[in-house]
C-alpha positions in Angstrom: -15.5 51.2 -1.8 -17.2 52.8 1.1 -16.2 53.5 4.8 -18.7 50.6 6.0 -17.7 48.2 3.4 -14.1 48.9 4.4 -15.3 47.9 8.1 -17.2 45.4 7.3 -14.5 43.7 5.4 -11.5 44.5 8.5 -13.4 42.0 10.6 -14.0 39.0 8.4 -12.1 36.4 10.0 -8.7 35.5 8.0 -8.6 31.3 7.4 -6.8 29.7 9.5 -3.0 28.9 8.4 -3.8 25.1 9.2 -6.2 22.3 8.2 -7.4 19.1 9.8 -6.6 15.4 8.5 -7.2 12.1 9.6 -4.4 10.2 11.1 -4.3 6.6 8.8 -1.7 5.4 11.0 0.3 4.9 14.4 3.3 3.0 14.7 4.7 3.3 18.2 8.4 2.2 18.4 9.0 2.6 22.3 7.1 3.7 25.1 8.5 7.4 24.1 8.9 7.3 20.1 6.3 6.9 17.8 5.5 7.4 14.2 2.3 8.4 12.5 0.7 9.3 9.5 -2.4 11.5 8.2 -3.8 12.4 4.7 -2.2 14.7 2.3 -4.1 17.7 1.2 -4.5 17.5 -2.4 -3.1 21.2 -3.2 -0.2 20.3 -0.5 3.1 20.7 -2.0 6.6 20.3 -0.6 10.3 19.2 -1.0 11.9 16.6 0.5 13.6 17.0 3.8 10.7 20.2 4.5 9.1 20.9 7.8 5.4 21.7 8.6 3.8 22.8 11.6 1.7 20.1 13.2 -0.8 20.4 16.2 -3.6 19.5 18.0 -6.6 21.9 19.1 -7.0 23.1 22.9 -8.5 21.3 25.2 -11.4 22.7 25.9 -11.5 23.6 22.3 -11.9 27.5 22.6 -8.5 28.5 22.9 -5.2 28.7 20.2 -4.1 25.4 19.4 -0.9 23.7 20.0 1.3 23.6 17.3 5.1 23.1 16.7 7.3 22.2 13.7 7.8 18.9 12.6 10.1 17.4 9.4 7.9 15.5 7.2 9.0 11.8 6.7 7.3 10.4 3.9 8.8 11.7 0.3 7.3 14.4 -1.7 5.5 12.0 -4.0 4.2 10.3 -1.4 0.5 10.3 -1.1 0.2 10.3 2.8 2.4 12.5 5.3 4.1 10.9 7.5 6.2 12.2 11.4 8.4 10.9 13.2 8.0 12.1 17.4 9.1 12.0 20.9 7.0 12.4 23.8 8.5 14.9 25.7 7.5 14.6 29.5 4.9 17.3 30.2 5.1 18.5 27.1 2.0 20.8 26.0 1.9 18.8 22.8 4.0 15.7 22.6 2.2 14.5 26.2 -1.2 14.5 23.9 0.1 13.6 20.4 1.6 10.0 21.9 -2.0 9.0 22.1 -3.6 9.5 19.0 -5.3 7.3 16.7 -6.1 6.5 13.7 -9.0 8.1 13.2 -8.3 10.5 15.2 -8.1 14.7 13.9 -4.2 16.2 13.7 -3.6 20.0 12.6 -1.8 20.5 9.6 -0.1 23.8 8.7 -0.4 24.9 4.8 3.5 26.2 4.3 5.8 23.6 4.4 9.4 25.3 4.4 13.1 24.5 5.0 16.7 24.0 4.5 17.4 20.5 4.7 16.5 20.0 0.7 18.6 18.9 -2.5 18.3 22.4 -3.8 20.3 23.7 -1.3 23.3 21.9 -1.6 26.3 22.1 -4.6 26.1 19.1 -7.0 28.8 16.3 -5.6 29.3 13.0 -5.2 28.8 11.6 -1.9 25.7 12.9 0.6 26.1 11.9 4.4 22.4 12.6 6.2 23.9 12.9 9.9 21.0 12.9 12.3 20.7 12.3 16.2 17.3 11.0 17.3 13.9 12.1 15.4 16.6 14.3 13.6 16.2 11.1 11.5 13.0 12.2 10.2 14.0 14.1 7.3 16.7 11.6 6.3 13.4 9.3 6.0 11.7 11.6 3.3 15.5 12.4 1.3 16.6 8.8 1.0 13.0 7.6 -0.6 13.3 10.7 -2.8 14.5 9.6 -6.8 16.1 13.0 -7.4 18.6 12.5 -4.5 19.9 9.3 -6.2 20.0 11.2 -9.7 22.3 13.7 -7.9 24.6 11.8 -5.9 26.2 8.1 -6.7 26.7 7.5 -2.4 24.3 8.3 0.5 25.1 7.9 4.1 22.6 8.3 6.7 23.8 8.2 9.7 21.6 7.7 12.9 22.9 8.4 16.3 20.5 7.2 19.7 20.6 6.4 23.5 19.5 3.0 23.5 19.3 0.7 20.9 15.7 -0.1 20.9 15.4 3.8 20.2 16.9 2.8 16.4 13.8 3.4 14.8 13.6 2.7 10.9 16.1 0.5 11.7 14.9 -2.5 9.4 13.5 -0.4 6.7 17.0 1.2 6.4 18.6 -1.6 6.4 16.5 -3.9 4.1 13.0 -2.9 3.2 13.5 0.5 1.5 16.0 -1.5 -1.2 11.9 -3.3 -1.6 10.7 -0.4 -2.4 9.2 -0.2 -5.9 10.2 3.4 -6.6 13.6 3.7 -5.1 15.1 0.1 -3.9 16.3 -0.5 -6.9 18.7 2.9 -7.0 19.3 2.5 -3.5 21.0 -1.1 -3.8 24.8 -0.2 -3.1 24.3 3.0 -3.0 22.7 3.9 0.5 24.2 2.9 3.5 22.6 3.1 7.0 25.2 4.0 10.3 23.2 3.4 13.2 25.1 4.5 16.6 24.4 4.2 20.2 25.5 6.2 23.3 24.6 4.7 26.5 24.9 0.6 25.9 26.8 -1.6 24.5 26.6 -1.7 20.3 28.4 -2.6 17.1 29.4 1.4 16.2 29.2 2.9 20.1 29.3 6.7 20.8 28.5 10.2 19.2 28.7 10.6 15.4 30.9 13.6 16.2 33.2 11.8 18.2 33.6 8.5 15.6 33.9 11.1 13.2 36.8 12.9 15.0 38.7 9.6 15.7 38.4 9.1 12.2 36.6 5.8 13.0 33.5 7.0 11.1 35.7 7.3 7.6 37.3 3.9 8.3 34.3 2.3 8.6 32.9 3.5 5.6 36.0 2.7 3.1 36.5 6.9 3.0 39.6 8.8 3.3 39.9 10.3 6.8 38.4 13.7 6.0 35.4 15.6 4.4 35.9 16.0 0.9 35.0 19.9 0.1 35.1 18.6 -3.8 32.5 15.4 -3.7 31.2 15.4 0.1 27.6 16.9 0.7 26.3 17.0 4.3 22.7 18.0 5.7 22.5 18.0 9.5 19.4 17.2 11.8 19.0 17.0 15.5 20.0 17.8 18.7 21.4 21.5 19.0 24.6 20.6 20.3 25.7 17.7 17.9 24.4 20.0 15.3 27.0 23.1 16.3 29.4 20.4 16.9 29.2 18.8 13.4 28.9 22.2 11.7 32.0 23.2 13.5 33.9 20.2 12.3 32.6 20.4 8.9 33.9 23.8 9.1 37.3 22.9 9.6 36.8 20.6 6.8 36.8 22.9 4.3 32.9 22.9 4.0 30.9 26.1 3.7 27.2 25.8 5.1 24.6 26.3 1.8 21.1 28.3 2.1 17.8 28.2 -0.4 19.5 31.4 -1.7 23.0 30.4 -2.2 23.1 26.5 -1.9 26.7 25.5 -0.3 28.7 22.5 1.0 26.6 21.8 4.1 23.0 22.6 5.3 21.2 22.5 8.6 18.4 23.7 10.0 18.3 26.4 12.0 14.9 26.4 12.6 15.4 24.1 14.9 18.7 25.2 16.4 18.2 27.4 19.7 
């Protein structure tokens, strides 16, 4: 090849690492939380429980866009991908994301990646999905997954929020996904939801780390009052300190934290852990 082809060639553009889609869907839970969804790339392939980078151009459309990581909701079969968000106040992309509609243009990133999947856990019995706020996300796409109920006989997703009202998912944990055509029928007696709630009066009050702790969380569910390192499997999503907390704990358990490399007792994250 000569000199000037080798030039010529160093400045074409490389593609872009994202793509486009059309958002399908909004569902907008409070004034702060919101779900939507956008079309799947045909060649888009992923696991359940994966994350994605999402975004939205600049605004005055000449500069990088906006982009951050978000856990994909819907399961891997699903033909549609679906996020769960929060509108963070003055947030550079949250503050714009909260009003989109359908119709409207979303960035999708072309390398889904992450922890939080079946493969890297140990093969046991029960699963507990312990998340704190759109830490739920990723629960969302596990629990409609098949493979998860071919792997385990119990899963527990546990949900942990402010205010009630933030309890998103709430009835589709509770009754529709045993609808579902796929799933529901699996599900049935096997998943159960554990919604908690921090700052107002509720059924289950207080952190999951704390019910867990007073052993309340076990006596609720029927379960001895530890982690079994033998049958218990635990993936952990959310905020950054109920996450060390619970990883800690887990710890002392007898659990050892799993990778994609070397899958273990527990995963988490740590993409999303500062």
């Amino acid at each position: 090849m000569s000199e000037v082809a080798v030039l010529e060639r160093s400045h074409v553009a490389a593609p872009a690492p994202w793509t486009p889609r059309r958002v399908r869907w909004v569902r907008r839970w409070t004034d702060r939380l919101f779900s939507f969804a956008i079309d799947r790339p045909e060649d888009f392939r992923f696991r359940s429980g994966e994350f994605v980078m999402i975004g939205l151009p600049s605004l005055d459309g000449a500069g990088k866009p906006t982009l951050r990581a978000y856990s994909i909701a819907s399961p891997s079969w699903s033909d549609e991908l679906e996020f769960f968000s929060i509108r963070v106040e003055d947030g550079p992309l949250t503050s714009r994301l909260v009003e989109i509609q359908p119709g409207d243009e979303v960035l999708l990133g072309k390398k889904p990646t992450g922890t939080l999947v079946l493969d890297a856990l140990k093969p046991g019995r029960r699963l507990f999905l312990i998340g704190t706020g759109t830490g739920l996300a990723p629960w969302l796409s596990v629990a409609r997954d098949p493979e998860t109920y071919e792997r385990f006989d119990q899963v527990i997703v546990t949900h942990t929020v402010r205010q009630v009202a933030d309890l998103a998912y709430r009835d589709f944990l509770q009754t529709e996904l045993f609808e579902d055509p796929l799933v529901g029928e699996q599900a049935q007696g096997r998943l159960t939801y554990y919604p908690t709630v921090t700052r107002e009066a509720f059924e289950r009050p207080g952190r999951i780390t704390d019910r867990i702790l007073s052993g309340d969380f076990f006596s609720d569910l029927g379960l001895e009052g530890r982690f079994d390192p033998a049958l218990d499997r635990v993936m952990l999503c959310g905020s950054t300190a109920m996450i060390r907390e619970a990883a800690a704990l887990l710890e002392s358990h007898g659990l050892g934290e799993g990778s994609n490399a070397e899958p273990g007792d527990y995963v988490l994250e740590r993409a999303f852990v500062g």
